[in-house]
C-alpha positions as CSV (number, residue, x, y, z in Angstrom):
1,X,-9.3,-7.7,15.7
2,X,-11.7,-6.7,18.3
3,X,-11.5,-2.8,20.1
4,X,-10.9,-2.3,23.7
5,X,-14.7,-1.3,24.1
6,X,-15.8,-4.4,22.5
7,X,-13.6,-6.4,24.5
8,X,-14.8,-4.6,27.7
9,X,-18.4,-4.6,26.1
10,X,-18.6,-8.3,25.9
11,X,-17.2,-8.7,29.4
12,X,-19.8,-6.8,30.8
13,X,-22.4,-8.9,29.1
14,X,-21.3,-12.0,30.5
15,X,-21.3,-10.1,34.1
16,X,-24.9,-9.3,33.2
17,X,-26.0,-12.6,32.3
18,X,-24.1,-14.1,35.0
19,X,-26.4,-12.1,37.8
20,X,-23.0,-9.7,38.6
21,X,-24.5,-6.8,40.7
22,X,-23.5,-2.7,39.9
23,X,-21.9,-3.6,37.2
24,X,-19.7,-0.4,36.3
25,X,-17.3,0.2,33.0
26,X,-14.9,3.1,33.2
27,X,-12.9,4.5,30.4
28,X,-9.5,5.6,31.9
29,X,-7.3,6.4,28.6
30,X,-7.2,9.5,30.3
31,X,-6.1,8.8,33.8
32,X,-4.0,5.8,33.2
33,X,-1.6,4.1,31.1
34,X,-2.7,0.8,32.7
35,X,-5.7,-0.3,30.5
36,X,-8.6,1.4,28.5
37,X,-11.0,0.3,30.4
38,X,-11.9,-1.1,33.8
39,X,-14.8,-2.9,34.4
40,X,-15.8,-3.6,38.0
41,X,-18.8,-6.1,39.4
42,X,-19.9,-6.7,42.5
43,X,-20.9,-10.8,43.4
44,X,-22.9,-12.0,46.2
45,X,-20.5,-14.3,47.5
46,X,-17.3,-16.0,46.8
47,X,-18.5,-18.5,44.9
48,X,-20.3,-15.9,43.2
49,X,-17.4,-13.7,42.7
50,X,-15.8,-17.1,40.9
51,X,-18.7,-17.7,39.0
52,X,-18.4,-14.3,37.7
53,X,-14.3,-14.8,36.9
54,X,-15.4,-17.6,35.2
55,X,-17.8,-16.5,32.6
56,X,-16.0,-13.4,31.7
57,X,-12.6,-15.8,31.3
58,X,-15.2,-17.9,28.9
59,X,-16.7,-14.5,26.9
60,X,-13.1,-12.8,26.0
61,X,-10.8,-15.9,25.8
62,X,-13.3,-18.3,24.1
63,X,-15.3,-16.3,22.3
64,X,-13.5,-13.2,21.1
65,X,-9.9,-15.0,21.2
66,X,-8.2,-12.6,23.2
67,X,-6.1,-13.4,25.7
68,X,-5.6,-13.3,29.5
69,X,-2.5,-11.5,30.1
70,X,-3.4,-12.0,34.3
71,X,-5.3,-13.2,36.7
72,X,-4.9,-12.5,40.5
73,X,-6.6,-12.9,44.0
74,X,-8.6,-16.2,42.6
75,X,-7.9,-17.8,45.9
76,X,-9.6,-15.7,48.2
77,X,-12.5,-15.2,46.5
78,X,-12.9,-11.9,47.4
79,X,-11.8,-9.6,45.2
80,X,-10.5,-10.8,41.3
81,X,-8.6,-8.9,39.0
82,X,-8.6,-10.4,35.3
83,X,-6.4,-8.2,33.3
84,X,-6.6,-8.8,29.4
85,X,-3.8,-6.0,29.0
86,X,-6.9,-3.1,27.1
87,X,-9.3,-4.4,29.8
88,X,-9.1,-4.8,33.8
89,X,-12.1,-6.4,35.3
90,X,-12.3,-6.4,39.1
91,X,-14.9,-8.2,40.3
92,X,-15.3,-8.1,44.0
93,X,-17.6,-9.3,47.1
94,X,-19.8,-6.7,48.9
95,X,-17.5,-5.6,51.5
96,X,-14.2,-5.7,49.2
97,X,-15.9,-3.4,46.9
98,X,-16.7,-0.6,49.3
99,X,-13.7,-1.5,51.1
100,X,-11.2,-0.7,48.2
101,X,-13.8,1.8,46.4
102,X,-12.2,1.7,43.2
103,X,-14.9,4.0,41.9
104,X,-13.8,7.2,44.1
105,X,-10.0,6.4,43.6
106,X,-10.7,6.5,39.5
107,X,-13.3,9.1,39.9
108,X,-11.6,10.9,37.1
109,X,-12.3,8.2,34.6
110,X,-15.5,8.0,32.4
111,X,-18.1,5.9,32.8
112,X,-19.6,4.7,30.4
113,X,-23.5,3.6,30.4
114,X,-24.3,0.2,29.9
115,X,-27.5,-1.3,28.5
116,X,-28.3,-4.9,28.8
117,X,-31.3,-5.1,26.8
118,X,-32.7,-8.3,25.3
């Protein structure tokens, strides 16, 4: 059984490998009943922003077995939510991200520091 910060730890990862820019993972037990975490990714473009979907989908379903409860906005492009019931990841273009600014509405939550390292 995997925790809610592995799960959103391996999502992350597969953002990182997958180019995902300001990649941020907030903790919001605290603030929320929603999830534990929510990660959020910004993509370069909408194909991007699928790209990113994609990989993450791959990393949590595929490889940790967990499944996804959710996902929404896939059509647009520009702004996907992926909800895995302990983990939301949001993964947005440029101008969705500062746009919604998910960042300042959870400013309560903690972040939590990510390192990527090889």
């Amino acid at each position: 059984m995997n925790t809610p910060k592995e799960i959103a730890l391996c999502a992350a990862k597969a953002l990182d490998d997958h180019k995902g820019i300001n990649i941020k993972l907030l903790e919001v037990t605290d603030v929320t009943s929603i999830a534990d975490h929510f990660l959020i990714c910004t993509g370069s473009s909408n194909t991007h922003v699928k790209t990113l979907c994609d990989s993450v989908e791959a990393a949590v379903v595929d490889q940790l077995l967990e499944p996804l409860l959710h996902r929404e906005g896939h059509r647009g492009g520009t702004w996907v939510l992926l909800d895995f019931g302990c983990l939301v990841v949001h993964v947005f273009t440029n101008e969705s991200r500062e746009f919604y600014d998910l960042e300042r509405l959870w400013n309560d939550a903690k972040e939590i520091p990510l390192s990527f390292e090889e």
